[in-house]
VMD Tcl script that draws the C-alpha trace (Angstrom):
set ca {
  {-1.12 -31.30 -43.79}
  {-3.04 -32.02 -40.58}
  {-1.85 -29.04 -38.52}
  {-5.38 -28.04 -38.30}
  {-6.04 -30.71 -35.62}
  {-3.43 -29.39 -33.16}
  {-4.76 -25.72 -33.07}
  {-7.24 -26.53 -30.07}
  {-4.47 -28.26 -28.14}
  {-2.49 -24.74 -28.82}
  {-5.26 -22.76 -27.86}
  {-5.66 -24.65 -24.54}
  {-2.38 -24.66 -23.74}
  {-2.11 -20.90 -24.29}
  {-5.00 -19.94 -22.08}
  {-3.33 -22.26 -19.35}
  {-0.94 -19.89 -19.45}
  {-2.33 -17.07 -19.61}
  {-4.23 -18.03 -16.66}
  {-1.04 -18.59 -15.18}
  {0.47 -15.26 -15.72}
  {-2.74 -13.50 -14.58}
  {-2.88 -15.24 -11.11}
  {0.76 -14.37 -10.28}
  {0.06 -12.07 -7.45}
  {1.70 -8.53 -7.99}
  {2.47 -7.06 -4.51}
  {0.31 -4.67 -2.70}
  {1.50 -0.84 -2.58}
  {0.42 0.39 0.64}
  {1.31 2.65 3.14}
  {3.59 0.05 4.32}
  {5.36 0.26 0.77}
  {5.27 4.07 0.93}
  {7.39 3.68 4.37}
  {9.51 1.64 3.01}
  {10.15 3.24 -0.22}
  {10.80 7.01 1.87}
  {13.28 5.30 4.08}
  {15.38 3.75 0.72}
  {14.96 7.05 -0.31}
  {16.49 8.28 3.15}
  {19.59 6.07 2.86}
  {20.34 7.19 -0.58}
  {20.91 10.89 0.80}
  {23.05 12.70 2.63}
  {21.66 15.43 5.39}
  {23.49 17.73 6.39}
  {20.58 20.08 7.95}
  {19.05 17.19 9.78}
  {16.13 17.88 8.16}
  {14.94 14.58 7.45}
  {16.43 12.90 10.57}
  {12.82 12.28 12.02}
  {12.65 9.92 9.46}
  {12.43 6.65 11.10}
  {10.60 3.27 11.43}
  {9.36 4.30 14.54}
  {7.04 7.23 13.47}
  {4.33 7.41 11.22}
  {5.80 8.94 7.65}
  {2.30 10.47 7.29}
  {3.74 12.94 9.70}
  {7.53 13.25 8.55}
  {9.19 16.29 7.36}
  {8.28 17.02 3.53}
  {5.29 14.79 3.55}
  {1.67 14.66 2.87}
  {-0.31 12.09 2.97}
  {-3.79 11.46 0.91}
  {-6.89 12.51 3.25}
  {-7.26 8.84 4.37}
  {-3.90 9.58 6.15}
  {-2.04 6.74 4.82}
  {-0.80 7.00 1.20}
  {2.17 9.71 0.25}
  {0.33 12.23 -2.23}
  {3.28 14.68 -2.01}
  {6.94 14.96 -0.94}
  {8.40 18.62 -0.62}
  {12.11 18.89 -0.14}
  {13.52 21.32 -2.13}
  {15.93 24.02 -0.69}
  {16.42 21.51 2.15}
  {20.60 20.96 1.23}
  {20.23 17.16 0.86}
  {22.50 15.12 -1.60}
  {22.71 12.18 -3.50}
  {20.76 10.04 -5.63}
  {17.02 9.25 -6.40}
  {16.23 6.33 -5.43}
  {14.19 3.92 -7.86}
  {11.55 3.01 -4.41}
  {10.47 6.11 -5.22}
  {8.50 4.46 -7.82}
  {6.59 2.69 -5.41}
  {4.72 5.89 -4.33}
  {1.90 5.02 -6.66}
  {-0.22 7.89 -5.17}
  {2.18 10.21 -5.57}
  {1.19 13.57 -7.07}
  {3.96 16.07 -6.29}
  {7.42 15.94 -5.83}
  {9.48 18.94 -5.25}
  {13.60 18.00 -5.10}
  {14.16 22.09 -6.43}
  {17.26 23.13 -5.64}
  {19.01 19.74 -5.22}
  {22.45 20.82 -7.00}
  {24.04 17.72 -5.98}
  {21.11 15.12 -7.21}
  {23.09 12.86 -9.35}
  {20.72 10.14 -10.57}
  {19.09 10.81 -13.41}
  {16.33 10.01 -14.85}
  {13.76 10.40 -12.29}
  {12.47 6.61 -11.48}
  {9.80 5.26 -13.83}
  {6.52 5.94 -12.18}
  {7.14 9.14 -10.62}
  {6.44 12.31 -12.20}
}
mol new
graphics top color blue
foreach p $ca { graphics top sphere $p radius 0.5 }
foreach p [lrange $ca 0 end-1] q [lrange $ca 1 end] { graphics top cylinder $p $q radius 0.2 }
display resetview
């Protein structure tokens, strides 16, 4: 039959597409993310030490509690809280911590979300 003379029209109409899909913008993970994603993490906890209660929009998390920050000062590279007595659940923002390179919950007896989000290791 003549399905041969529809392939090009297929094969435009599939890299139109394709195009499409590729110029969706995905959204930026910054330090702005990495903020954000910390202070989901926050709410998902409970503190009984205080020990993360300088954890607020109004301070730079490169210098919170438990945090390290790359050497350009602006991405989280580690996050340190074990022995610290906080509860509750992972929270998946934590995913968004793309520069992320350690992550110490140790001795969270309480932590009841598991797995740990996709993305962080």
């Amino acid at each position: 039959m003549d399905y041969l003379q529809f392939l090009p029209l297929l094969f435009s109409l599939f890299q139109v597409h394709v195009n499409s899909c590729m110029s969706q913008q995905l959204p930026d993970l910054d330090s702005t993310t990495d903020k954000q994603a910390l202070l989901s993490f926050k709410l998902q906890l409970g503190d009984p030490r205080n020990a993360i209660s300088g954890w607020t929009q109004n301070s730079s998390h490169c210098n919170w509690f438990g945090i390290t920050c790359t050497t350009n000062g602006s991405r989280v590279e580690s996050l340190q809280l074990g022995s610290l007595g906080l509860v509750g659940n992972l929270a998946p923002s934590l995913s968004n911590l793309t520069s992320l390179t350690t992550l110490n919950l140790s001795q969270f007896p309480q932590l009841v979300s598991w797995p740990i989000p996709v993305g962080v290791q």
